[in-house]
FIVEX-135796 format. One record per residue (C-alpha): x negated, y, z; residue number from 1. Coordinates in pm, whole numbers. Each point is the difference from the previous one (the first is absolute). Layout:
[[X, Y, Z], NUM]
...
//
This chain:
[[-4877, -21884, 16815], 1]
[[14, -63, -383], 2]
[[-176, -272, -222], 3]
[[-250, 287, -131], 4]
[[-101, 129, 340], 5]
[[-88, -391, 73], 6]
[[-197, -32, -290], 7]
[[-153, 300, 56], 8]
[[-111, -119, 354], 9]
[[-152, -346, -74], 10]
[[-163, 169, -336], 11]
[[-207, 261, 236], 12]
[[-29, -251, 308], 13]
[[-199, -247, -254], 14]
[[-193, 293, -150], 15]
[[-162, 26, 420], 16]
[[196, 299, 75], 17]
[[80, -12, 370], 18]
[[392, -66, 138], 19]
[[-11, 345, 153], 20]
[[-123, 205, -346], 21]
[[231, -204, -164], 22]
[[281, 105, 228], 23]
[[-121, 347, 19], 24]
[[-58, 50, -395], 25]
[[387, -151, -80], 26]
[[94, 169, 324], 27]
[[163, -290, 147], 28]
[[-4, -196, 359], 29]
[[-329, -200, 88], 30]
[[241, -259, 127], 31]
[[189, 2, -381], 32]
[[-359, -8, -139], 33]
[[-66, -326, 259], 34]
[[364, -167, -75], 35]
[[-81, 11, -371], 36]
[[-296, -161, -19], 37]
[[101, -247, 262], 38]
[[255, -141, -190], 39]
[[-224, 47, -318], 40]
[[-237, -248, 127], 41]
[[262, -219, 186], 42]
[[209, -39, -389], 43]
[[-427, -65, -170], 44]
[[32, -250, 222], 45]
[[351, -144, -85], 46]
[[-82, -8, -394], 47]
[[157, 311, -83], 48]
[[111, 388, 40], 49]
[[351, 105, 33], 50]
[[119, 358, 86], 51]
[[106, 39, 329], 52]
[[377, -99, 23], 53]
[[29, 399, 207], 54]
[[-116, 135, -343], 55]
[[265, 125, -197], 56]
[[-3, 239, -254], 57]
[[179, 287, 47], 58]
[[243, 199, -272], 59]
[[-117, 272, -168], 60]
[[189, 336, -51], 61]
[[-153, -18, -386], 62]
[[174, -383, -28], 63]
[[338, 215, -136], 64]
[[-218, 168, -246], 65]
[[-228, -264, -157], 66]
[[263, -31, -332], 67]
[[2, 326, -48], 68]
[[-377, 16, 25], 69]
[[-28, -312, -237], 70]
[[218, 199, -269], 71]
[[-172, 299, -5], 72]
[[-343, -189, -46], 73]
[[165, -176, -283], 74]
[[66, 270, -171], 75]
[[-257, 261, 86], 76]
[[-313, -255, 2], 77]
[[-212, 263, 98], 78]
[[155, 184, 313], 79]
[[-135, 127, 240], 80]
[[60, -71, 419], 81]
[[77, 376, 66], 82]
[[288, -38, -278], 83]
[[163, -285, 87], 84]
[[-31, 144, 396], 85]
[[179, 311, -147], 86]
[[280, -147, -177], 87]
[[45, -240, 278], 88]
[[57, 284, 238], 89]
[[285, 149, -176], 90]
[[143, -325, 10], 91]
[[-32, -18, 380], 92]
[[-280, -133, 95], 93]
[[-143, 48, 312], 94]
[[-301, -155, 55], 95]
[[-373, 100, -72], 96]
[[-171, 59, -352], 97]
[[-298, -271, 153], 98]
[[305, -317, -35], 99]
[[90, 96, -319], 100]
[[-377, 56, -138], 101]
[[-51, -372, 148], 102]
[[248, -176, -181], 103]
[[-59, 201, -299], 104]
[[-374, -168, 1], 105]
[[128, -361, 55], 106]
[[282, 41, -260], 107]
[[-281, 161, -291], 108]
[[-324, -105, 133], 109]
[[-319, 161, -127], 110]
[[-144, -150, -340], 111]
[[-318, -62, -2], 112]
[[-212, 231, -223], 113]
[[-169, -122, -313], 114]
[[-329, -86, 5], 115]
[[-264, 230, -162], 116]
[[-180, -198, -265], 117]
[[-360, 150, -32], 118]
[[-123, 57, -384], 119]
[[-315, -77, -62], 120]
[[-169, 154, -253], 121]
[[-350, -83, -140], 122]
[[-347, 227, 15], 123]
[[25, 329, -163], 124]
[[360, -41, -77], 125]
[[166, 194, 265], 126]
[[7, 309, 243], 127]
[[255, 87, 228], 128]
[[-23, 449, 120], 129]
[[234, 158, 262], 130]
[[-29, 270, 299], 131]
[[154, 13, 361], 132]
[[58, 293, 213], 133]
[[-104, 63, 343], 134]
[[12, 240, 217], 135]
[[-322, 9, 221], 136]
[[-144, 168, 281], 137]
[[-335, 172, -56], 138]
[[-189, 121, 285], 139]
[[-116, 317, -165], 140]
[[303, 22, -252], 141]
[[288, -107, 177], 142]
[[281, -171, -143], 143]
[[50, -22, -360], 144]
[[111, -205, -262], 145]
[[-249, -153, -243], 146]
[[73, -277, -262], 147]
[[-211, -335, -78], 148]
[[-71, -69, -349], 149]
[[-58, -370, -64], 150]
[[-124, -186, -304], 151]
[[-56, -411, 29], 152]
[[-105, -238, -255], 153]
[[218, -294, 13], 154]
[[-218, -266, -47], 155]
[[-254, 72, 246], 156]
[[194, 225, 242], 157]
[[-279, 250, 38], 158]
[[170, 341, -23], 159]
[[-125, 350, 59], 160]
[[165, 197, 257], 161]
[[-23, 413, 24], 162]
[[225, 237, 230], 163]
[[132, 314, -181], 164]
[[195, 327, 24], 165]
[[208, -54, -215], 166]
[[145, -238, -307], 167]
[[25, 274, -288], 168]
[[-152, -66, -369], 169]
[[-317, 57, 31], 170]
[[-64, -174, 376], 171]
[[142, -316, -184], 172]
[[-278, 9, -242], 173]
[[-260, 120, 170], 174]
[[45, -305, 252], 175]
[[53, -230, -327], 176]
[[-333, 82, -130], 177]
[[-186, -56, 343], 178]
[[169, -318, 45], 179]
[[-133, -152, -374], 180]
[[-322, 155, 135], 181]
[[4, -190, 335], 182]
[[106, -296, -161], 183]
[[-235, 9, -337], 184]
[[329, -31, -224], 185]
[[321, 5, -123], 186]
[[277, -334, 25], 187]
[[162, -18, -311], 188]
[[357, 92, 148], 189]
[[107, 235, 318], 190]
[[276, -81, 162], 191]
[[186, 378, 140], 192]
[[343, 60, 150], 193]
[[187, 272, -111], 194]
[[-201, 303, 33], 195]
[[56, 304, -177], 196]
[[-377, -10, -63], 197]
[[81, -304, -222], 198]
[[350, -21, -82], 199]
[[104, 290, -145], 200]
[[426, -107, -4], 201]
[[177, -295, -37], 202]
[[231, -63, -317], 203]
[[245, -300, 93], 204]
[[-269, -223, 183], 205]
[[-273, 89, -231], 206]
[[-297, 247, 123], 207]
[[-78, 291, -190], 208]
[[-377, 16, 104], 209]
[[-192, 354, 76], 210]
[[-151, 82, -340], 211]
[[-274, 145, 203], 212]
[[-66, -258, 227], 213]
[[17, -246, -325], 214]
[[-275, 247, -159], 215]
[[-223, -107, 338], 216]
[[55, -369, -38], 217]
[[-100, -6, -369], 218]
[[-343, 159, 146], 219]
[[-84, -289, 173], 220]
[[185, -249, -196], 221]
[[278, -121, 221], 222]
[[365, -49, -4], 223]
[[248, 106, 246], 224]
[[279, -194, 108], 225]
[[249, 121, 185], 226]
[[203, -228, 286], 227]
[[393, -56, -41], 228]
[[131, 250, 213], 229]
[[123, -77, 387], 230]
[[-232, -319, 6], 231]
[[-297, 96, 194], 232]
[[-76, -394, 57], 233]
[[-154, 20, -349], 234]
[[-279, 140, 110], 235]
[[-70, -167, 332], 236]
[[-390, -6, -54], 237]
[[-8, 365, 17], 238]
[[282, 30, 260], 239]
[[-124, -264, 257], 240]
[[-340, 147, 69], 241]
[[142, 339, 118], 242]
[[112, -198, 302], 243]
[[-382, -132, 42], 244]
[[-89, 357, -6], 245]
[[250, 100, 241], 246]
[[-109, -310, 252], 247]
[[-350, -3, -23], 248]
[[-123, 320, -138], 249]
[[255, 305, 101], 250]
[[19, -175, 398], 251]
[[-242, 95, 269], 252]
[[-156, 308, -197], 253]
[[10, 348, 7], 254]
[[-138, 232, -278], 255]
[[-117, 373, -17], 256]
[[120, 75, -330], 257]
[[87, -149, -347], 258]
[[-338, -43, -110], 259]
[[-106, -174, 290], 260]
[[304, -224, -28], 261]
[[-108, -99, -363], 262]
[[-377, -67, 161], 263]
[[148, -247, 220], 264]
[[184, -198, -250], 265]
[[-260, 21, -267], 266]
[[-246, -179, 283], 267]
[[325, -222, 104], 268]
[[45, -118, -397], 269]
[[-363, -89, 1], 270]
[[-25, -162, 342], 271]
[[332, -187, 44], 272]
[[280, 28, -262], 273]
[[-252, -149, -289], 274]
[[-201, -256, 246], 275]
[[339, -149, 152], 276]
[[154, -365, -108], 277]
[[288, 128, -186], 278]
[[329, -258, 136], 279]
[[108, -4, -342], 280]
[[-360, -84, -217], 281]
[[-148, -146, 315], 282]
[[-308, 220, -193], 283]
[[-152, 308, 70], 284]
[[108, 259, -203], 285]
[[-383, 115, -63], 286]
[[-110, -365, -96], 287]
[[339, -58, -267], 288]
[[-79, 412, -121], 289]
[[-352, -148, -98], 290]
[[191, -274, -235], 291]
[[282, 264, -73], 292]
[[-253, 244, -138], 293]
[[-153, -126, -339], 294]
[[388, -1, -93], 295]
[[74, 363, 70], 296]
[[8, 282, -295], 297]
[[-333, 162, 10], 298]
[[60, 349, 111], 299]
[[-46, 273, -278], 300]
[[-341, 236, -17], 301]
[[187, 342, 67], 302]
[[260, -40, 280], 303]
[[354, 134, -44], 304]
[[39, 378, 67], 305]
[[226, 35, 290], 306]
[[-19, 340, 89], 307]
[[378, 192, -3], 308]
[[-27, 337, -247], 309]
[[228, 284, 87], 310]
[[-7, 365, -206], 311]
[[6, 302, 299], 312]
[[-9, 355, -85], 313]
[[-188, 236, 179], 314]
[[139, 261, 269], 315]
[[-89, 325, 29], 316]
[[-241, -74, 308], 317]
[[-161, -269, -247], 318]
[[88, -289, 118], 319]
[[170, -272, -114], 320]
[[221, -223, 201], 321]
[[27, -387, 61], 322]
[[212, -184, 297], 323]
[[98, 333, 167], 324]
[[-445, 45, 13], 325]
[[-152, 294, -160], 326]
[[-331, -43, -248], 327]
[[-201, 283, -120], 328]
[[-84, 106, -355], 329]
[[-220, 211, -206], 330]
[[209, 326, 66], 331]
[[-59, 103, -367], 332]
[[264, -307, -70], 333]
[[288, 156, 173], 334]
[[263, -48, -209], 335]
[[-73, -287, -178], 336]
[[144, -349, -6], 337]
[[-292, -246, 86], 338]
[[6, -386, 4], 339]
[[-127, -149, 345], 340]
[[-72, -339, 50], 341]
[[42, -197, 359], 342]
[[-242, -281, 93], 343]
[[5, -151, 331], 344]
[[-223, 233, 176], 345]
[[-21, 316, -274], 346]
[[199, 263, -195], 347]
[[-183, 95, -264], 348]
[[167, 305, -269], 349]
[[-99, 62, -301], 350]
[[7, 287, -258], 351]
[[221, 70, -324], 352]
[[-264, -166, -218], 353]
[[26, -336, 233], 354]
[[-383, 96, 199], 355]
[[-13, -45, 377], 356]
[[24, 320, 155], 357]
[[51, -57, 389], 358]
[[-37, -332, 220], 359]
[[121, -40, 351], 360]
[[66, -269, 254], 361]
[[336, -101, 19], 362]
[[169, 59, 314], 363]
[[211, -231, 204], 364]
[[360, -73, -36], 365]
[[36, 72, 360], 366]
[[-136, 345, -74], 367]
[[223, 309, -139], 368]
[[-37, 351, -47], 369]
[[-406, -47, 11], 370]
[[-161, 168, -262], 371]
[[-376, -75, -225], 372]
[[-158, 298, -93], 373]
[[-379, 11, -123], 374]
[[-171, 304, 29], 375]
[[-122, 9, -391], 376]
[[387, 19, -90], 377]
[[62, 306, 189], 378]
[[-62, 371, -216], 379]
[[-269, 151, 136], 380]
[[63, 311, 236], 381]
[[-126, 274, -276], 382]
[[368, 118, -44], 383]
[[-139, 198, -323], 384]
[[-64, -356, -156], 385]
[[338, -76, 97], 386]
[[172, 232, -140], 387]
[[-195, 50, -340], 388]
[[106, -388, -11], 389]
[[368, 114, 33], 390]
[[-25, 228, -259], 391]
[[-137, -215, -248], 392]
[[302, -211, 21], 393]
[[244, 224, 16], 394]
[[-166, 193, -330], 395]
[[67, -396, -146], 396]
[[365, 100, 49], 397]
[[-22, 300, -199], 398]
[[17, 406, 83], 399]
[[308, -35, 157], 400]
[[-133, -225, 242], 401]
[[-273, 218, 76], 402]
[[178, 312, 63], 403]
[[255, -260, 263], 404]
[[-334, -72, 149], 405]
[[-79, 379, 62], 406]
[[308, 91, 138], 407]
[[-58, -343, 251], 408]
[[-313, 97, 149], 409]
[[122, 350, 35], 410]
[[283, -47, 117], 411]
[[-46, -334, 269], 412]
[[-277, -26, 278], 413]
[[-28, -357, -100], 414]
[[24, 37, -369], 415]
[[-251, -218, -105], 416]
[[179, -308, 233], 417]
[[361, 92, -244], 418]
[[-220, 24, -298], 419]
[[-136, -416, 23], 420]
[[394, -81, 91], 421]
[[51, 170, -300], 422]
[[-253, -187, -186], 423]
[[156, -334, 127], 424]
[[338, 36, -148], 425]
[[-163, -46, -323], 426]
[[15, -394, 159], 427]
[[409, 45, -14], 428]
[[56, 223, -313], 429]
[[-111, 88, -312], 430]
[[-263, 217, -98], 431]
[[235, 208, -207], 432]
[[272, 25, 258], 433]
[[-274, 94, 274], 434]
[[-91, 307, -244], 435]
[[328, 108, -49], 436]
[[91, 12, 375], 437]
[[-345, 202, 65], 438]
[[74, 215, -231], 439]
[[345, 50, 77], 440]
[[-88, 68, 395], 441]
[[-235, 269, -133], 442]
[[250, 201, -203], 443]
[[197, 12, 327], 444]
[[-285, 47, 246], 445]
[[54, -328, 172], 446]
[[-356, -101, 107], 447]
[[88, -288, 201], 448]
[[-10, -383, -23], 449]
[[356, -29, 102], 450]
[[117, 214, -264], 451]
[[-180, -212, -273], 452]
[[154, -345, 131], 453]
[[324, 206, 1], 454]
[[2, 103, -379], 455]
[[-173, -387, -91], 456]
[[310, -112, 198], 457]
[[234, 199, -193], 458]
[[-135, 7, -382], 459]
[[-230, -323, -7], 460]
[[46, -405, 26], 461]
[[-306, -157, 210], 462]
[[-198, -222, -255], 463]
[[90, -378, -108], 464]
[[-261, -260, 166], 465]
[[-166, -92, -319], 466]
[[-56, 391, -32], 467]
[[-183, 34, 352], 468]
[[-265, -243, -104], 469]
[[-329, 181, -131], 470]
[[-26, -6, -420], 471]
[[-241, -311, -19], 472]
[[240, -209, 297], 473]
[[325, 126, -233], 474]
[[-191, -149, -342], 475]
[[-98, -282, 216], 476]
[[379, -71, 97], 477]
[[92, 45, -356], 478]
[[-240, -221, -114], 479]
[[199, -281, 209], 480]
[[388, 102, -56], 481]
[[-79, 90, -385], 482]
[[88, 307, -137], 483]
[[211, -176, -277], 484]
[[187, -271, 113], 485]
[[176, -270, -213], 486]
[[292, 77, -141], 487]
[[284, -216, 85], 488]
[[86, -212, -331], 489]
[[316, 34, -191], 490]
[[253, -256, 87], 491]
[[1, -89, -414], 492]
[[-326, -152, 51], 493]
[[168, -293, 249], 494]
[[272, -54, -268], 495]
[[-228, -282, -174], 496]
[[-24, -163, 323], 497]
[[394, -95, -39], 498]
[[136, -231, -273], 499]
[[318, 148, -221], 500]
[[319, -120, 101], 501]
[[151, -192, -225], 502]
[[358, 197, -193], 503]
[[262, -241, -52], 504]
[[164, 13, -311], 505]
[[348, 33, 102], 506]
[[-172, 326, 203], 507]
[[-84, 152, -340], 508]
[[282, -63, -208], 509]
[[207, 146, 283], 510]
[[-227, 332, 53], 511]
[[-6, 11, -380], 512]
[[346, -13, -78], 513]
[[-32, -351, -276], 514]
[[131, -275, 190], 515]
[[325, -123, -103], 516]
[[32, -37, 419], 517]
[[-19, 355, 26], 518]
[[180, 158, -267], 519]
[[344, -229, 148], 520]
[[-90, 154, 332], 521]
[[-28, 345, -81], 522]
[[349, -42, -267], 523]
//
């Protein structure tokens, strides 16, 4: 029986634990258990405690090892258990990895971790955003993953709290925008980690912010700050309260789907997160967001336009195509590049001249391979109409065109299904190149839409982007590149900015040939 195992036994006995779960937790005798404490009370008694005089310490098969341990922590400060275990075993050692990981831990005991100072900061001055990912269960949607999007003031610690699909662009600052809303302002500075949202690169240890995201901040008039990287202690205000919402919010609930998550925790917010003591304030965050709020910006009277804008062109079927989802068109635009603009909950396209055309309800991200179609958008069933439409188009494209057309319909069941696909690669290629390759395939009889992406494929280049935009989008673009540039400046105009070097006149008289220096040289 060893000194700790008798320690160990009058520590528990005077805790109440009974002799026999003492001896059958340390899985010795109930008379060893009895002994010990008999003599433990007999040696109170005497004035003192002494080991008993049968306790010796037994040798240890590490005991041969322990300089060899010693010198590798010397030199190695930071290595590991399982290493020294390894290199110990090729030096014989025949014992188990737990001796060596115990002497390892009294030779470099643990140091004790700094303590995190909390900054302070004063009303208005400071907000703190960040997400966290979960993966719930829904009862109607099953598992999935779904991120929290967080934004707290630091002075008052009221923060507003959203569950999303995802952490793109556009979710970022659709959430910023409710959470100024929610909160009736903007602090002065937000505190961010990394994010490509807002850090764009890093050059050295300076961040290279998202020109983009900078654009958003300037809306509302606040400045971005970036934390050092690898030091997620700096923002701890943001941080810590993910682990409230894990404890007190996330545990004993179910919910259906996302939305009725984000109903729960709007009502939670309201009724517990903002009406608690906070531990740190010993306030509640609604009662210090009162103080906090005369010191906020003052949010703007047109709120940021978040919505993400993406050009599609449209497919034959006339349709155009967004997260693997189809979206119907005006069939008369097949063909053209549109611009379509995402909100939250619609897609709305628009025309060439920039007027909304179609508007649909965006699907789901779950969703794929759904498609939108309005009945208005569909050509009408009078297949004369149809094809007098095709015709007009395809005169556009000149005689040659028309005569490819003729041969189409005569020649194909389904000509007037080849003729829009036709139509469409105007989207790709030129408008010259298309009329060459129509009139090419109708010198050789070739009435087919295969043959004409064969000859474009052969003879013509598909067009540069600037070229597929429509005439007022391309004078648009021009408008912000400029057509004429500034010329780089000739490197004679920097000259002035350097002083003349002063000649030496030892440097003349030698490159001139008068020096009485140089004329003895050169004889």
């Amino acid at each position: 029986m060893n000194a700790e195992t008798e320690n160990e036994v009058v520590r528990r006995w005077r805790q109440g634990a009974s002799q026999r779960r003492i001896a059958r937790e340390l899985k010795i005798s109930r008379d060893s258990v009895q002994r010990i404490l008999g003599r433990h009370e007999c040696q109170r008694d005497a004035g003192g405690w002494e080991p008993s005089p049968s306790c010796t310490l037994r040798g240890s098969i590490l005991d041969a090892y322990v300089a060899r341990i010693e010198a590798m922590v010397a030199r190695w400060p930071q290595i590991t258990a399982v290493r020294i275990y390894e290199e110990l075993c090729k030096e014989g050692y025949g014992g188990g990895y737990s001796l060596v990981r115990d002497r390892l831990r009294a030779l470099r005991p643990a140091g004790s971790r700094e303590p995190v100072v909390r900054f302070e900061t004063g009303p208005g001055v400071q907000a703190q955003m960040d997400y966290a990912v979960y993966e719930l269960d829904f009862t109607t949607e099953g598992q999935r993953r779904v991120n929290l999007f967080s934004y707290i003031l630091g002075y008052s610690r009221r923060q507003y709290l959203r569950f999303v699909e995802r952490q793109d662009f556009e979710t970022t600052l659709r959430e910023h925008v409710r959470a100024f809303t929610h909160l009736g302002g903007v602090a002065a500075t937000c505190l961010y980690d990394n994010m490509k949202v807002v850090v764009a690169r890093h050059e050295g240890d300076e961040p290279i912010y998202n020109t983009r995201f900078l654009a958003f901040a300037t809306h509302y008039g606040f400045r971005p700050w970036a934390c050092r990287r690898r030091r997620p202690r700096t923002k701890g205000k943001v941080e810590r309260p993910f682990q409230f919402v894990e404890g007190n919010f996330l545990n004993g609930r179910s919910f259906s789907t996302l939305d009725h998550l984000n109903e729960c925790l709007s009502q939670w917010l309201a009724e517990t997160a903002d009406v608690r003591v906070h531990r740190q304030t010993q306030r509640r965050p609604v009662d210090l967001h009162a103080e906090e709020l005369a010191y906020l910006i003052p949010l703007p009277a047109q709120p940021y336009d978040t919505a993400e804008v993406v050009y599609r062109t449209v497919n034959a079927e006339g349709l155009v195509v967004y997260r693997q989802n189809s979206y119907s068109v005006p069939w008369r635009y097949i063909g053209e590049l549109l611009a379509v603009r995402i909100t939250e909950a619609d897609l709305v396209i628009y025309g060439p001249d920039l007027t909304e055309i179609a508007r649909h309800e965006l699907m789901p991200r779950t969703t794929s391979g759904a498609r939108s179609e309005q009945t208005e958008h569909r050509p009408r069933e009078d297949q004369q109409q149809r094809e007098a439409r095709l015709r007009d188009c395809f005169a556009e494209l000149g005689s040659p065109a028309v005569r490819f057309l003729e041969g189409l319909l005569t020649a194909h069941r389904h000509g007037k299904d080849q003729a829009q696909r036709v139509l469409v690669l105007l989207e790709t290629y030129r408008r010259q190149d298309l009329q060459a390759a129509l009139e090419r395939a109708s010198r050789f009889g070739a009435f087919s839409l295969r043959a004409v992406e064969r000859i474009l494929a052969a003879q013509a280049q598909p067009k540069t982007p600037l070229e597929s935009f429509s005439s007022q989008q391309q004078q648009r673009v021009r408008e912000l590149l400029d057509d004429q540039p500034i010329p780089p400046r000739p490197t004679a105009d920097y000259q002035q900015l350097y002083p003349p070097e002063p000649v030496r006149d030892e440097a003349i008289e030698e490159f001139t040939g008068q020096g009485g220096s140089s004329s003895d040289s050169c004889s």
